[in-house]
Steps between C-alpha positions, in 0.01 A plus 500: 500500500643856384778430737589208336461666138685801615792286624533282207496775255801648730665167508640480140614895540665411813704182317573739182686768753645182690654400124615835460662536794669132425575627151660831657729270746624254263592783262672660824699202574619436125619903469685399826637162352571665151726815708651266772615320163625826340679506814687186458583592157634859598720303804665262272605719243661747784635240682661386133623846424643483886717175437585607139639898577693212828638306262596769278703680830622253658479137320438275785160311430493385849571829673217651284250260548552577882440834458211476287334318729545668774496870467208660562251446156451907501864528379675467136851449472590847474352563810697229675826662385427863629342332834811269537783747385402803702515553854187601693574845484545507125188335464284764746419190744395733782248715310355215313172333645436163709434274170827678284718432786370151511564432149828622566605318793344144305750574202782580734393145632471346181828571402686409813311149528592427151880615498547276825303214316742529221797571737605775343748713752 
């Protein structure tokens, strides 16, 4: 019969840390939904300032909304123009590490899938 007691006084303590645990999760996973949103927020408005300091350069909407989308996110406009307008030895390609040079070689990409979509020679 203590057994019994014993475990049912346990019971509700084990629920209350079982609710706080829940609590702790859910308030987890909305800190995560409430910064993946951030996120979103932050993308658009650099991927805005991207096509808009485009536009302002070069004026062709299409040509800019190529780029936009496909340069690597990581890089603003200004970026785009040292990476495209430098050669690799301007830019320190050998010294730089795995993920620069990536970034690098994806904008060089970028740009050369775009021109030949717009067939620009």
């Amino acid at each position: 019969m203590r057994k019994w007691v014993f475990i049912l006084l346990l019971t509700p303590s084990l629920a209350i840390s079982d609710s706080l645990e829940n609590i702790q999760h859910r308030e987890n996973f909305e800190n995560a939904m409430r910064n993946i949103e951030k996120m979103k927020v932050m993308l658009n408005e650099t991927t805005a300032r991207f096509r808009t300091n485009c536009l302002k350069s070069f004026g062709h909407s299409k040509f800019c909304e190529c780029i936009g989308s496909s340069r690597p996110v990581i890089i603003n406009f200004y970026n785009y123009i040292a990476i495209t307008t430098k050669s690799k030895e301007e830019l320190n390609y050998n010294s730089l590490n795995s993920d620069d040079k990536k970034i690098i070689d994806n904008a060089i990409s970028a740009r050369e899938k775009c021109v030949a979509k717009m067939n620009f020679k």
